[in-house]
BAROMI-158202 format. One line per 3 residues: number of its first residue (from 1); their letters; for each residue x, y, z of C-alpha. Coordinates in nm, 3 decimals, decimal comma. Layout:
<atoms>
NUM) A) X/Y/Z | ...
</atoms>
This chain:
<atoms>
1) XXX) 12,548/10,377/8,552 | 12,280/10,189/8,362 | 11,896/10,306/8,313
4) XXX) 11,797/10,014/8,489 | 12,008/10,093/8,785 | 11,906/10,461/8,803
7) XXX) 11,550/10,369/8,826 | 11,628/10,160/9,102 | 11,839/10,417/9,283
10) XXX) 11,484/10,662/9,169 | 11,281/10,365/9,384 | 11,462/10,351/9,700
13) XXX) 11,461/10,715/9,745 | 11,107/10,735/9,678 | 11,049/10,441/9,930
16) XXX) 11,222/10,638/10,187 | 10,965/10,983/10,146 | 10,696/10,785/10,114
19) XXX) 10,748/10,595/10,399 | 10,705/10,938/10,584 | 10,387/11,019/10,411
22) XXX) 10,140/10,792/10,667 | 10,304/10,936/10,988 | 10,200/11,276/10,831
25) XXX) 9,900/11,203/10,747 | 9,852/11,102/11,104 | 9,956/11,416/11,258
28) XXX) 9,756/11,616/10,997 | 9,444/11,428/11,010 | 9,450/11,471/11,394
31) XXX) 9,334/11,837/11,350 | 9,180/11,814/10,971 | 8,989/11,566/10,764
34) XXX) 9,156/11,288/10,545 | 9,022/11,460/10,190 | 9,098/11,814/10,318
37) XXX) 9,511/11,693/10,429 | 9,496/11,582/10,052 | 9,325/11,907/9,920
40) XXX) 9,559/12,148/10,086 | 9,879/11,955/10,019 | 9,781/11,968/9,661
43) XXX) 9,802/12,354/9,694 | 10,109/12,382/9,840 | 10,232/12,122/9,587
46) XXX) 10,102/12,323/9,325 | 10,236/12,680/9,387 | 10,614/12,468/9,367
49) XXX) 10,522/12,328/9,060 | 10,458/12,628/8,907 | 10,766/12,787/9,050
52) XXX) 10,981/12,473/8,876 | 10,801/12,554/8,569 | 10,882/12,893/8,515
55) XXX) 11,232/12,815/8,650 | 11,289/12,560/8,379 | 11,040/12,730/8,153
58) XXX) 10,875/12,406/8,109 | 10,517/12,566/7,995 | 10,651/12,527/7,658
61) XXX) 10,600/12,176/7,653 | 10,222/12,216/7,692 | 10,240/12,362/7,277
64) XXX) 10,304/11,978/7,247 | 9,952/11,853/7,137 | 10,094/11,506/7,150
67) XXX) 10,136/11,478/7,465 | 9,759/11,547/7,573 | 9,616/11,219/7,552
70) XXX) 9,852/11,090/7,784 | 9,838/11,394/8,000 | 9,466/11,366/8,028
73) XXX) 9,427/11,016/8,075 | 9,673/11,000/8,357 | 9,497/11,297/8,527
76) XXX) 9,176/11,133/8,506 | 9,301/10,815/8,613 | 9,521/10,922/8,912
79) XXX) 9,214/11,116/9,001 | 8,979/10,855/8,986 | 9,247/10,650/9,161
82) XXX) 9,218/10,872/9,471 | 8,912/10,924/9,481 | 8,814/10,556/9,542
85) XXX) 9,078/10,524/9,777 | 8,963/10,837/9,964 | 8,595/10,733/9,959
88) XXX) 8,693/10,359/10,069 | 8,887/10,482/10,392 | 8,572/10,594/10,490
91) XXX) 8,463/10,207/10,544 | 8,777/9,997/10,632 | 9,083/10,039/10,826
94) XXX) 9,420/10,117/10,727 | 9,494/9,807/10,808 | 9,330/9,688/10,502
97) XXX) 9,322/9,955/10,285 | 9,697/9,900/10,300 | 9,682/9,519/10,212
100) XXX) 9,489/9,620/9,897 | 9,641/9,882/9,760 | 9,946/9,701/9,801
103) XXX) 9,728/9,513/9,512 | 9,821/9,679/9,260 | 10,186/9,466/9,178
106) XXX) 9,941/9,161/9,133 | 9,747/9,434/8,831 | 10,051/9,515/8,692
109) XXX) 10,183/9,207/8,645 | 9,836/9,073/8,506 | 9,821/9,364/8,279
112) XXX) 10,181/9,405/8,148 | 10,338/9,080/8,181 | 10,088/8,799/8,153
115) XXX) 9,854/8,994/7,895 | 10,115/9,248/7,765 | 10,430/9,238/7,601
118) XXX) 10,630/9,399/7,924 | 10,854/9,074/7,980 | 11,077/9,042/8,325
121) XXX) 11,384/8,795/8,391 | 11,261/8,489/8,547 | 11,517/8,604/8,860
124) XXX) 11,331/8,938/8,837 | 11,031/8,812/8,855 | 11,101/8,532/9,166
127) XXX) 11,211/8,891/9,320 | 10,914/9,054/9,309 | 10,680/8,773/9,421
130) XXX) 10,896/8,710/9,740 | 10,857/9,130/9,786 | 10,518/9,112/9,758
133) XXX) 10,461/8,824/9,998 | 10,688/8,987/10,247 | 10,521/9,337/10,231
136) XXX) 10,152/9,108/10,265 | 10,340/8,982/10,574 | 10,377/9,279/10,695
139) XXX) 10,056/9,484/10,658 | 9,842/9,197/10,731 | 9,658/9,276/11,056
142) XXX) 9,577/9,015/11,281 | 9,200/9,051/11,209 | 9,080/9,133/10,831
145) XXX) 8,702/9,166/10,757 | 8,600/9,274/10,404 | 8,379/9,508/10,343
148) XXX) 8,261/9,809/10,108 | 8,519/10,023/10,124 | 8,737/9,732/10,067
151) XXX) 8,582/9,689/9,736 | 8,654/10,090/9,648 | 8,986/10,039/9,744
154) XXX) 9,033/9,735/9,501 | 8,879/9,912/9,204 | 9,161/10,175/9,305
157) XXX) 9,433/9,925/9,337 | 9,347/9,752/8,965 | 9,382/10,150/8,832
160) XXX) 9,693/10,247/8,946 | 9,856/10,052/8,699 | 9,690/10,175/8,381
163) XXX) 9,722/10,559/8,583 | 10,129/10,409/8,543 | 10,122/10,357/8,199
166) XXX) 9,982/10,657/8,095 | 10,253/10,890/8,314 | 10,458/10,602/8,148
169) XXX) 10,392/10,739/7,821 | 10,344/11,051/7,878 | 10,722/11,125/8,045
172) XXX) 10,781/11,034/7,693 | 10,680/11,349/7,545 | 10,682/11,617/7,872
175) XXX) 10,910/11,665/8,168 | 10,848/11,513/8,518 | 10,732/11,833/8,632
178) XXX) 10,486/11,874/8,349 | 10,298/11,566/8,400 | 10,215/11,663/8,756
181) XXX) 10,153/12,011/8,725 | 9,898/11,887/8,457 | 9,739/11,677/8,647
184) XXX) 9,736/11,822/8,991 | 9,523/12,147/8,771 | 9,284/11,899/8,654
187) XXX) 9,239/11,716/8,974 | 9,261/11,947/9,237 | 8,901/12,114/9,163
190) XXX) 8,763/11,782/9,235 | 8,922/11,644/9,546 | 8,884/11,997/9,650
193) XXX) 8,448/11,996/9,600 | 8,495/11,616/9,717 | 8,659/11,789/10,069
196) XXX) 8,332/12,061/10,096 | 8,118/11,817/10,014 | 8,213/11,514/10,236
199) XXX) 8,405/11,682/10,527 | 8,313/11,940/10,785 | 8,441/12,290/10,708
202) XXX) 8,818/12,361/10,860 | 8,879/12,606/11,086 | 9,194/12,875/11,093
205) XXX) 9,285/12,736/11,436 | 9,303/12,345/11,302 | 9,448/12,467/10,957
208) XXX) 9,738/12,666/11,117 | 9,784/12,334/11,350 | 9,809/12,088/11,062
211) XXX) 9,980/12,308/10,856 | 10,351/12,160/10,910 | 10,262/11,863/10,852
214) XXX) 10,066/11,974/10,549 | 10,386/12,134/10,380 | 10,595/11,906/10,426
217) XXX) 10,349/11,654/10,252 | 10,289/11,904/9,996 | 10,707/11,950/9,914
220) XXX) 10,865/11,624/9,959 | 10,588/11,373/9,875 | 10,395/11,545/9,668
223) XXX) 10,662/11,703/9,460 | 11,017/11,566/9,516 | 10,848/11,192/9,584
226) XXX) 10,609/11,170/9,269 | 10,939/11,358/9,040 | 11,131/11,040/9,112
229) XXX) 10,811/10,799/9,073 | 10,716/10,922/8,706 | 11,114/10,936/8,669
232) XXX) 11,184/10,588/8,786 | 10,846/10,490/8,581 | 11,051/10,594/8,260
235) XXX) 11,376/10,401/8,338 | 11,195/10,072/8,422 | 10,913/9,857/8,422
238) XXX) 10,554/9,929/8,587 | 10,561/9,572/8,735 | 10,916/9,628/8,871
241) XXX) 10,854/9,998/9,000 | 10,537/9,815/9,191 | 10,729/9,575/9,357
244) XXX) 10,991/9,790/9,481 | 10,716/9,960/9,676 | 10,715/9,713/9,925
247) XXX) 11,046/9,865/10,089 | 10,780/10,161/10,213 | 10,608/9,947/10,463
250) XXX) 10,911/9,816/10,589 | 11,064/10,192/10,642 | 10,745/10,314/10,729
253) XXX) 10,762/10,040/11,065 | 11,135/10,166/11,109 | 11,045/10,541/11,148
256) XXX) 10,694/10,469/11,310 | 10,864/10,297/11,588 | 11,161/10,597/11,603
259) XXX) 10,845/10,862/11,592 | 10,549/10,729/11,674 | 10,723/10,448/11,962
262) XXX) 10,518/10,182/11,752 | 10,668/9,883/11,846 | 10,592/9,672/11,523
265) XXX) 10,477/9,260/11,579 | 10,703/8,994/11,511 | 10,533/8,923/11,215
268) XXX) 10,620/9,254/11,066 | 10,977/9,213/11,138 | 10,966/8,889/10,992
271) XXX) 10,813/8,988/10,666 | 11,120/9,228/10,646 | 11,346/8,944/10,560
274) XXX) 11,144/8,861/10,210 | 11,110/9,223/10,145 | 11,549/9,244/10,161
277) XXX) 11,588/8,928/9,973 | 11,335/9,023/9,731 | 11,467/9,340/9,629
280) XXX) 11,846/9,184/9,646 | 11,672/8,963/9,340 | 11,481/9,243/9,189
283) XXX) 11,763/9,453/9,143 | 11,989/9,174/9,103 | 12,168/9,242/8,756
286) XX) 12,103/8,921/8,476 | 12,375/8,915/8,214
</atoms>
């Protein structure tokens, strides 16, 4: 099996936690707030981090000073990344925060294939636009008004890729489980004064209620989900790894309706058909 074709494989089964990750966030912002789901699933994430760590006695990788640029920037970007998106939530639906963040594939391919030197088959690259018009399809709502938070959530969008290329880089030098036990340390003091500061306090009652949904957000998208992102990130391109995020939105409407009853619009099931033929090109193997 090829890189390339790993990284794909790395994609899909990303798609399919993440997909998972806004019903959660549902059920677990129905008893806390939005900044204290993300706080306490960083905690949980963290204690299995550390556990993988010692198991594959990865803390010997931090004695590599070379990799601390790129471990710092992408902790300070991710973290700025968040914390824009958090803080624009506040203002706008998820409707549109959705749409925007979505965004980001239009960044990366600004950033790494029209300015940078990241170059993409001309089939490849037909694939992605059709995924990204499909997933815009999709999330879409019927009515869209800009606003503030809109804006927070762009300036999020337009970081994620450059947050990217510096786990890129960085999954050079350290494991998987490295980079995100790095960088959930250095974040997690921040969302976590950002949660005291911002939200009411939580009580045991609401804690113990949300705290399912809180673990399993904390395990399998927090750890297993971002392992096969920064994994995928270092078997193919940023541009490509964006695109193939548009299969979430289409699973998330497939397990929405099966949990939620959400009966999706027509227009979402139509945008699924650009999303499949999209990724059929994407992944589409040019000799």
């Amino acid at each position: 099996m090829t890189k390339t074709r790993e990284g794909e494989l790395l994609m899909i089964g990303l798609a399919l936690l993440e997909s998972w990750f806004p019903i959660l966030s549902i059920a677990s912002l129905s008893y806390i707030g939005a900044l204290h789901t993300y706080t306490f699933s960083l905690i949980i994430a963290l204690i299995f981090f550390v556990a993988i760590m010692i198991k594959k006695d990865r803390f010997s990788e931090l004695k590599n000073r070379d990799a601390y640029k790129d471990l710092l920037l992408s902790s300070f970007w991710i973290t700025v990344l968040f914390t824009f998106v958090f803080i624009g939530m506040q203002y706008t639906t998820a409707g549109n925060m959705a749409v925007i963040i979505f965004l980001q594939l239009l960044f990366a391919y600004l950033y790494f294939n029209v300015i940078g030197k990241e170059k993409m088959q001309v089939l490849h690259t037909v694939g992605a636009v059709v995924m990204g018009i499909g997933a815009l399809i999709i999330l879409i709502p019927n009515e869209m008004s800009l606003n503030r938070g809109d804006l927070f959530i762009l300036i999020g969008a337009a970081i994620a890729p450059i947050a990217n290329l510096y786990q890129k880089r960085a999954r050079e030098r350290c494991s998987s489980e490295t980079i995100l036990t790095f960088r959930t340390v250095a974040g997690l003091p921040f969302i976590a004064f950002l949660a005291w500061w911002l939200e009411p306090s939580v009580s045991f009652d609401s804690f113990m209620s949300a705290l399912p949904y809180l673990f399993i957000i904390g395990t399998f998208i927090f750890v297993l989900s971002k392992i096969l992102w920064i994994e995928a990130l270092h078997r193919i391109s940023i541009t490509k790894v964006s695109a193939m995020m548009a299969l979430v939105p289409v699973m998330t409407l497939f397990f929405a309706y099966l949990y939620l009853n959400e009966v999706p619009e027509f227009r979402q099931l139509f945008g699924i058909i650009p999303v499949v033929f999209g990724g059929y090109l994407l992944t589409r193997r040019v000799d």
